[in-house]
C-alpha positions as a LaTeX table, in Angstrom:
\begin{tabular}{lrrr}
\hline
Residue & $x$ (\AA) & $y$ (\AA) & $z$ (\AA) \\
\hline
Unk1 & 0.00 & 0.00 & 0.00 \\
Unk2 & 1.68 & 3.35 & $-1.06$ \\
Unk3 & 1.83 & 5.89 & 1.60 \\
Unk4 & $-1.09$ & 8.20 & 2.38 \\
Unk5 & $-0.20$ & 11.97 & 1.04 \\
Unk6 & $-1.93$ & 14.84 & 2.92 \\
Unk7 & $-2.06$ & 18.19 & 0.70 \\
Unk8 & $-1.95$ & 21.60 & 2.64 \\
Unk9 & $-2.68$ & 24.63 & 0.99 \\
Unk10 & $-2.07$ & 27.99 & 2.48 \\
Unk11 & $-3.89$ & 30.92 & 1.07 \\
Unk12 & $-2.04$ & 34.56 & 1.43 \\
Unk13 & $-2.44$ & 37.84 & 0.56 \\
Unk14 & 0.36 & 40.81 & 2.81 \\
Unk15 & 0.97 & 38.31 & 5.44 \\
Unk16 & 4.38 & 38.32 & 5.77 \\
Unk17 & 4.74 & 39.60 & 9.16 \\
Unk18 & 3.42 & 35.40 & 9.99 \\
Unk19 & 4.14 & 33.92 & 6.55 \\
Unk20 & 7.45 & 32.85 & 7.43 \\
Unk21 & 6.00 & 30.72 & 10.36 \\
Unk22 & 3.73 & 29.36 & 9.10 \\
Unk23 & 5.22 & 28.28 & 6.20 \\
Unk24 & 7.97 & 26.80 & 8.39 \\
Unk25 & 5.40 & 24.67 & 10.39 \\
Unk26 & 4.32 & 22.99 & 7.55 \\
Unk27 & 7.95 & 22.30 & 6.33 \\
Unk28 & 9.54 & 21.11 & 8.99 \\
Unk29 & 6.80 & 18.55 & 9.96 \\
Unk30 & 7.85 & 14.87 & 10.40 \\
Unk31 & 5.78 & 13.38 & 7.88 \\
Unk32 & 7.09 & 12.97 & 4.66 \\
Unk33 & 4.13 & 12.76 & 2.43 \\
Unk34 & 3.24 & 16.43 & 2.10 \\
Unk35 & 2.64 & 17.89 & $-0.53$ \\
Unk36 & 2.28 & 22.04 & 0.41 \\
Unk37 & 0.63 & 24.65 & $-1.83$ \\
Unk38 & 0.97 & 28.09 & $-0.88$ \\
Unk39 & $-1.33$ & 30.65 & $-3.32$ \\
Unk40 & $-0.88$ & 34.29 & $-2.71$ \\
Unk41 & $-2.89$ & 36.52 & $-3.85$ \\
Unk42 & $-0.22$ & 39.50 & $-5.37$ \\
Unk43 & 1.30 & 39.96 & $-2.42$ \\
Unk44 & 3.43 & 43.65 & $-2.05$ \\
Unk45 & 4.68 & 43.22 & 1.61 \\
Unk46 & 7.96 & 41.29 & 1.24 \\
Unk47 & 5.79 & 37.91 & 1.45 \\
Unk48 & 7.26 & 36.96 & $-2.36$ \\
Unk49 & 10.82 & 37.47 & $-1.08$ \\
Unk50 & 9.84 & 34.60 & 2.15 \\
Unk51 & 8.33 & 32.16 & $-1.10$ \\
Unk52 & 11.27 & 32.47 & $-3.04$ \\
Unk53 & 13.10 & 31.45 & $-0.12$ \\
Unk54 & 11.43 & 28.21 & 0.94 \\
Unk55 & 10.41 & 27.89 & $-3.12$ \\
Unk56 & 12.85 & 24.79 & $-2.89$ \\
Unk57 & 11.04 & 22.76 & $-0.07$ \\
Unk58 & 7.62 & 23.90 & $-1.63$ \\
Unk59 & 5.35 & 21.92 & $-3.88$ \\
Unk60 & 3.87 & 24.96 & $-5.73$ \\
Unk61 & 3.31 & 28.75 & $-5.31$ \\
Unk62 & 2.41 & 31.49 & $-7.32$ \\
Unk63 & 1.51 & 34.76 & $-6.73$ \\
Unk64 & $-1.57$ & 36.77 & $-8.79$ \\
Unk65 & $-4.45$ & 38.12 & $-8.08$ \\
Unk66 & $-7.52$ & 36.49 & $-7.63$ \\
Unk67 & $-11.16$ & 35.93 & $-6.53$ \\
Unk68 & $-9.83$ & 36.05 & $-2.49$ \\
Unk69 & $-9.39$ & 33.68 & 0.05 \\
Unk70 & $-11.94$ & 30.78 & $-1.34$ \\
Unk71 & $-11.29$ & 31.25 & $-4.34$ \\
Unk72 & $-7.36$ & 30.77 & $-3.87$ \\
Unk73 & $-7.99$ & 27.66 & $-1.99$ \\
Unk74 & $-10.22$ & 26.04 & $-4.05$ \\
Unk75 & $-7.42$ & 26.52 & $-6.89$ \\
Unk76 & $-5.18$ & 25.16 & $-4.48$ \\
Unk77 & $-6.96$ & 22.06 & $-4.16$ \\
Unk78 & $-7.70$ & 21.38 & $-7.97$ \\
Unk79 & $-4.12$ & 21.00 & $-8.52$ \\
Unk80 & $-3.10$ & 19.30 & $-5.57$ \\
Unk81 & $-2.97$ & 15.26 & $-5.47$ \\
Unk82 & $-3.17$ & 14.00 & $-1.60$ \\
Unk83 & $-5.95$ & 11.57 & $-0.32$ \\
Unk84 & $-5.94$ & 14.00 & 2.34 \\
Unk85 & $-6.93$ & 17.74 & 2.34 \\
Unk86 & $-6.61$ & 21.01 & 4.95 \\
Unk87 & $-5.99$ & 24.07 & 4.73 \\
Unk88 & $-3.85$ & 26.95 & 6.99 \\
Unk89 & $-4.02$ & 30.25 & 6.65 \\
Unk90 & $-0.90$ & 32.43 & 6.50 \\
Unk91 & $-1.16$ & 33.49 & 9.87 \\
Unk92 & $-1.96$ & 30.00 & 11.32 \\
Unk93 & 0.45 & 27.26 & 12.69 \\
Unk94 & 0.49 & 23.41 & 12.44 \\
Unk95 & 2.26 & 21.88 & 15.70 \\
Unk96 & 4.93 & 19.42 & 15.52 \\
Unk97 & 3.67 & 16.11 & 14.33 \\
Unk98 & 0.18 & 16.87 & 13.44 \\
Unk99 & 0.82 & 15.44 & 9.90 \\
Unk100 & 1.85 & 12.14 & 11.19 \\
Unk101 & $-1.50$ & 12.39 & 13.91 \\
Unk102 & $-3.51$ & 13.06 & 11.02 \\
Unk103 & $-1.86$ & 10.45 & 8.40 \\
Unk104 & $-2.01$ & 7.22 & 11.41 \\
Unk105 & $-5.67$ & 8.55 & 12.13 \\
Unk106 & $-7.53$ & 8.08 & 8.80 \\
Unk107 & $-5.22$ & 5.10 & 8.31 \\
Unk108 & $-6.56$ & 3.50 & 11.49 \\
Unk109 & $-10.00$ & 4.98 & 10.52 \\
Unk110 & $-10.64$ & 3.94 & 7.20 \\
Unk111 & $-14.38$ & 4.79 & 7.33 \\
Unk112 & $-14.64$ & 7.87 & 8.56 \\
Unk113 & $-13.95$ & 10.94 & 5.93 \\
Unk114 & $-13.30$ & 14.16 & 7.92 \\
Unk115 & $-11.84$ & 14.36 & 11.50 \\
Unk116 & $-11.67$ & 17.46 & 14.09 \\
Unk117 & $-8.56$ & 17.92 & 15.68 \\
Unk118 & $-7.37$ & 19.41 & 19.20 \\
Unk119 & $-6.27$ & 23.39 & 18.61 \\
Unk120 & $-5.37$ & 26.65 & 20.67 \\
Unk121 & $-5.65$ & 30.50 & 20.03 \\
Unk122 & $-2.32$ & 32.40 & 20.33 \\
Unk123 & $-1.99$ & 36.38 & 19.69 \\
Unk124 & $-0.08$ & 38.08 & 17.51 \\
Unk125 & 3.25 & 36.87 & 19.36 \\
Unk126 & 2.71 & 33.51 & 19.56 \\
Unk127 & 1.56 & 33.51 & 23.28 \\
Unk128 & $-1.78$ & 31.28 & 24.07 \\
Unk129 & $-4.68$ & 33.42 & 24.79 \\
Unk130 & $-6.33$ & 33.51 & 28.34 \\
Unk131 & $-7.73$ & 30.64 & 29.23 \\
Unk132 & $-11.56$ & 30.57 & 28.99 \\
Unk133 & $-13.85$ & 29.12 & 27.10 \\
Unk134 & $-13.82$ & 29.24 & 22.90 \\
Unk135 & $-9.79$ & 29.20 & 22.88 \\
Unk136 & $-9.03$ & 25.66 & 22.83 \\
Unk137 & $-10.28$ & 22.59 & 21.71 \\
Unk138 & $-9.55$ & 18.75 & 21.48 \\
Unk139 & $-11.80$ & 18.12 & 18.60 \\
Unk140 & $-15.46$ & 17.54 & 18.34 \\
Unk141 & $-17.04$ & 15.08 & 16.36 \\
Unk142 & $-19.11$ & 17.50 & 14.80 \\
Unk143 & $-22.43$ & 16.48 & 13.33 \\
Unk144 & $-25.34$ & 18.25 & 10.53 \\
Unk145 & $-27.24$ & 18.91 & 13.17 \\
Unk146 & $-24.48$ & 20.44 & 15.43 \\
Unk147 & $-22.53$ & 22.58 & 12.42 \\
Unk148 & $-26.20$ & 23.51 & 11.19 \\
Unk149 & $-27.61$ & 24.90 & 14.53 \\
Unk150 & $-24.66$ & 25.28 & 16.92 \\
Unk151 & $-21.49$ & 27.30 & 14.47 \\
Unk152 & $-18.17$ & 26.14 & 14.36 \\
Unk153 & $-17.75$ & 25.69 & 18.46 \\
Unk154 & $-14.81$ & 23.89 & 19.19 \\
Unk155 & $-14.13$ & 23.00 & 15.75 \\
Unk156 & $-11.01$ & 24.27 & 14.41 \\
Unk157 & $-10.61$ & 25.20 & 10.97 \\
Unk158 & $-6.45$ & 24.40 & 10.76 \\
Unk159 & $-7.11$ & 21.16 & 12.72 \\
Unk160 & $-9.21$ & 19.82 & 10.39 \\
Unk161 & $-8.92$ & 17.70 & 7.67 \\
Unk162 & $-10.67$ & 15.44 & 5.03 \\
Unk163 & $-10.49$ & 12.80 & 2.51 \\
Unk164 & $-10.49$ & 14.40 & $-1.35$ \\
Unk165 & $-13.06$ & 11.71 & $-2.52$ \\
Unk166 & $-15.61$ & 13.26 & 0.21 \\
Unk167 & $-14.46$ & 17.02 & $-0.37$ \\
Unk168 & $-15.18$ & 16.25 & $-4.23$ \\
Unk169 & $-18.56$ & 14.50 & $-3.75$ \\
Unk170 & $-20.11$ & 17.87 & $-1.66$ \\
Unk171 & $-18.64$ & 19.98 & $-4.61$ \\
Unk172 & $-15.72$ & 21.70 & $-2.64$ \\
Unk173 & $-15.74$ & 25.06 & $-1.34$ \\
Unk174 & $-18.43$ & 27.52 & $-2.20$ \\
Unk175 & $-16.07$ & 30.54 & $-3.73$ \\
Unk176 & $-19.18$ & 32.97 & $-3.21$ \\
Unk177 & $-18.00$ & 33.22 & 1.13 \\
Unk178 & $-15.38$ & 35.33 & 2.37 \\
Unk179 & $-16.00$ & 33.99 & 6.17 \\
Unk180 & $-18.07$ & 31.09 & 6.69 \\
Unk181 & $-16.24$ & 29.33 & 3.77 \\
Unk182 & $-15.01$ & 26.84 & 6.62 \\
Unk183 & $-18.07$ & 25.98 & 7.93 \\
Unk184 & $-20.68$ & 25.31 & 5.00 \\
Unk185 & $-18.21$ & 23.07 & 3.92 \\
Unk186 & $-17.67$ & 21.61 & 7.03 \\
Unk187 & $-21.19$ & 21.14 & 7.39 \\
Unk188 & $-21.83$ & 19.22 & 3.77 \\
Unk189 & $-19.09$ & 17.02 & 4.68 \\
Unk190 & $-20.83$ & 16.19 & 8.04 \\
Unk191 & $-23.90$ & 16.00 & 5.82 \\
Unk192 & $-22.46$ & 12.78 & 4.51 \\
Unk193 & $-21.39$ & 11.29 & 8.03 \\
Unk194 & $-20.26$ & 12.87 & 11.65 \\
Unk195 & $-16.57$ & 14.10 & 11.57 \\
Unk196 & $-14.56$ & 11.91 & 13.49 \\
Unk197 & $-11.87$ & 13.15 & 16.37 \\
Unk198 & $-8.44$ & 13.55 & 17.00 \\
Unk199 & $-7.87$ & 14.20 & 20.61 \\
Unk200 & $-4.16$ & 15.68 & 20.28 \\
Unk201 & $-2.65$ & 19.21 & 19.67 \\
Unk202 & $-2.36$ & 19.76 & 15.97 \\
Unk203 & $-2.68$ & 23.48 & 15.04 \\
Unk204 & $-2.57$ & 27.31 & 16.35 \\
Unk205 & $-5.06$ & 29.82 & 15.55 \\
Unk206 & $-3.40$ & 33.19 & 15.69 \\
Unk207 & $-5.98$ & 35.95 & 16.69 \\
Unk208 & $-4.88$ & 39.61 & 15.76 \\
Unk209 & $-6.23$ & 42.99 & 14.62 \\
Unk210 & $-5.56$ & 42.73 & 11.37 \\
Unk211 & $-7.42$ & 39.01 & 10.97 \\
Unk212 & $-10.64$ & 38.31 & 9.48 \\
Unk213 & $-12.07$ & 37.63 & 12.80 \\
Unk214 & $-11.40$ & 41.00 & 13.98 \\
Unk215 & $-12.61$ & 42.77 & 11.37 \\
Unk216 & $-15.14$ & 41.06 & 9.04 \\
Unk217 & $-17.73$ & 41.14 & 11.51 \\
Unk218 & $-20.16$ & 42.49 & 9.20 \\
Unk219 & $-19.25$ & 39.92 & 6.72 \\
Unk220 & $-19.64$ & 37.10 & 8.80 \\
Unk221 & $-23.47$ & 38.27 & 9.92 \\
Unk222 & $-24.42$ & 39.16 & 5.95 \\
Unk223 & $-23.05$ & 35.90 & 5.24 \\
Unk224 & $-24.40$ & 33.90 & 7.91 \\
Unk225 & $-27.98$ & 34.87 & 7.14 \\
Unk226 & $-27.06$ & 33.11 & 3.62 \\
Unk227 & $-26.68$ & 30.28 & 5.65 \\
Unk228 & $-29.72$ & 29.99 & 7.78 \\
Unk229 & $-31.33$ & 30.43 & 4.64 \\
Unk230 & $-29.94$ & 27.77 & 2.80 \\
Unk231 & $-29.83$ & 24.92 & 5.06 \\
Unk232 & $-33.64$ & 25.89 & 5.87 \\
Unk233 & $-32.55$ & 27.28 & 9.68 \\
Unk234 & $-34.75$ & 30.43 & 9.13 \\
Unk235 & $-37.76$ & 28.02 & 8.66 \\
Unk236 & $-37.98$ & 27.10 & 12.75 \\
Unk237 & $-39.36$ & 30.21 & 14.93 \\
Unk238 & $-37.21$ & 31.77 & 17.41 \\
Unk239 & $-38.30$ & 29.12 & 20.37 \\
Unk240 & $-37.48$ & 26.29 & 18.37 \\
Unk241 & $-34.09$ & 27.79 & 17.09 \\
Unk242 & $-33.01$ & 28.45 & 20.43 \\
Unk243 & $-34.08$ & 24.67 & 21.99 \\
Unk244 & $-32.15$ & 23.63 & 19.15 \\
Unk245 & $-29.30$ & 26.02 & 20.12 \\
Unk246 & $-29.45$ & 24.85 & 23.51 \\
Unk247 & $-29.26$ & 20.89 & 22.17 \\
Unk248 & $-25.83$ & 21.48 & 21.55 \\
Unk249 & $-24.65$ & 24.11 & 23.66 \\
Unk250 & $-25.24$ & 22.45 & 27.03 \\
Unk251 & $-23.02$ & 19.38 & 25.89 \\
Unk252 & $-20.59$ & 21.95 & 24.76 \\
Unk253 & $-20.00$ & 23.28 & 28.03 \\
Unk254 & $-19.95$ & 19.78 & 29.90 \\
Unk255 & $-17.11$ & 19.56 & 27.70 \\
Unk256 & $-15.61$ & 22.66 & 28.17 \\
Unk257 & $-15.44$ & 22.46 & 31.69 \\
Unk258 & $-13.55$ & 19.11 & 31.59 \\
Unk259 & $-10.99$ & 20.52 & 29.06 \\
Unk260 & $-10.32$ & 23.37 & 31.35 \\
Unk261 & $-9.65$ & 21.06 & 34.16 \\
Unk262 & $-7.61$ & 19.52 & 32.36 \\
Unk263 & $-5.63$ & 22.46 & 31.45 \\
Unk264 & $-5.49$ & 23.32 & 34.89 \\
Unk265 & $-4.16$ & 20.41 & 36.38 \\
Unk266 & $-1.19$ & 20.30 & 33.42 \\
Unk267 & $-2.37$ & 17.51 & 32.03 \\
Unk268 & $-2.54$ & 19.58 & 28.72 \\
Unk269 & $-0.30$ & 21.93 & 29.13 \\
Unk270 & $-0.53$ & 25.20 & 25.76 \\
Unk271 & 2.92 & 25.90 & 24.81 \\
Unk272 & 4.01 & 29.31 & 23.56 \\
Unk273 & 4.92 & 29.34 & 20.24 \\
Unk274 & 9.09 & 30.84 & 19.36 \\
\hline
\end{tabular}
């Protein structure tokens, strides 16, 4: 049996004050089967100057304009090759020895086509953010109805990854979103069958002013009326939306609680990231 190959892709556009990083992370992993596709968007910030540097140890870049973030990604994908698909974002981090987490897990799991991995919040230096809830995770196995009713709690976007025959049967990303690109595909792939999870440390998500999350808040509201819309949320009145809420949310923070003990009794212990 030849060797399961994971493709990353890592959409950019004037991100090279974390480009470097997170290119690095995703070089220097253990696994060998990587194949890494980093599309920038016409970068003018010095990021070309940190591609041409790594262009070596990378499987493909090139830098144009284009459609924005989906849009890069999804090109990304159509000319990648591995069974396996994520993405990270330029200012995003893979931990040491996700890759081979990730590879032994869908090879031990050969049924299940998308898994949820463990993940922590840093700031713009690397350091983990305060401790409370919605900055960690170790992977949920996210279902329809949870994605559909409950958001993107506790599941990670850069510790999460699928098999390409499952991302190709729900049609891939939808290049229309600028925010919730993550989770409507996340939630057509759960469509098909529950996510399954990876309880171990595989990626950073770096919080800073300059990030989508900081500053697309408009964006993510326009867009996430789209999405009530389409998967026929809208359709339940208000009670019914929040029971359904609720459904998931009290689980959530059962959960919750028990990962913070954990944190705070070291058993998981959130490095700072050099």
């Amino acid at each position: 049996m030849s060797p399961t190959k994971i493709s990353v892709v890592t959409p950019s556009y004037n991100q090279a004050q974390f480009l470097e990083q997170t290119v690095q992370s995703v070089l220097s992993q253990d696994y060998p089967h990587v194949e890494y596709t980093v599309m920038d968007g016409g970068s003018t910030d010095g990021s070309l100057d940190i591609l041409r540097q790594y262009s070596d140890q990378i499987t493909y870049w090139k830098s144009e304009q284009d459609e924005g973030q989906s849009d890069a990604i999804a090109q990304g994908f159509d000319r990648s090759t591995g069974e396996i698909m994520g993405w990270l974002n330029s200012d995003d981090l893979l931990l040491p020895g996700a890759l081979t987490a990730v590879a032994s897990f869908f090879r031990d799991n050969p049924g299940v086509e998308a898994v949820s991995g463990g993940a922590y919040s840093i700031d713009a230096e690397g350091n983990p953010l305060q401790r409370h809830f919605g900055n960690y995770t170790l992977g949920v196995a996210a279902t329809y109805g949870r994605l559909r009713y409950y958001h993107m709690d506790g599941v990670f976007q850069p510790s999460t990854f699928w098999r390409r025959a499952a991302y190709d049967a729900v049609g891939g990303l939808d290049p229309a979103l600028k925010f919730i690109l993550d989770r409507d595909l996340f939630l057509r792939l759960a469509q098909r069958q529950p996510f399954g999870r990876l309880p171990q440390m595989l990626a950073c998500f770096r919080i800073h002013e300059d990030c989508k999350s900081s500053c697309l808040q408009h964006v993510r509201e326009e867009e996430s009326q789209v999405f009530r819309q389409r998967y026929g949320v809208n359709r339940y009145g208000a009670l019914v939306r929040i029971l359904l809420f609720y459904r998931y949310r009290l689980p959530s923070l059962i959960r919750k609680a028990w990962l913070g003990a954990l944190l705070n009794s070291r058993y998981i212990k959130l490095e700072r990231v050099p």
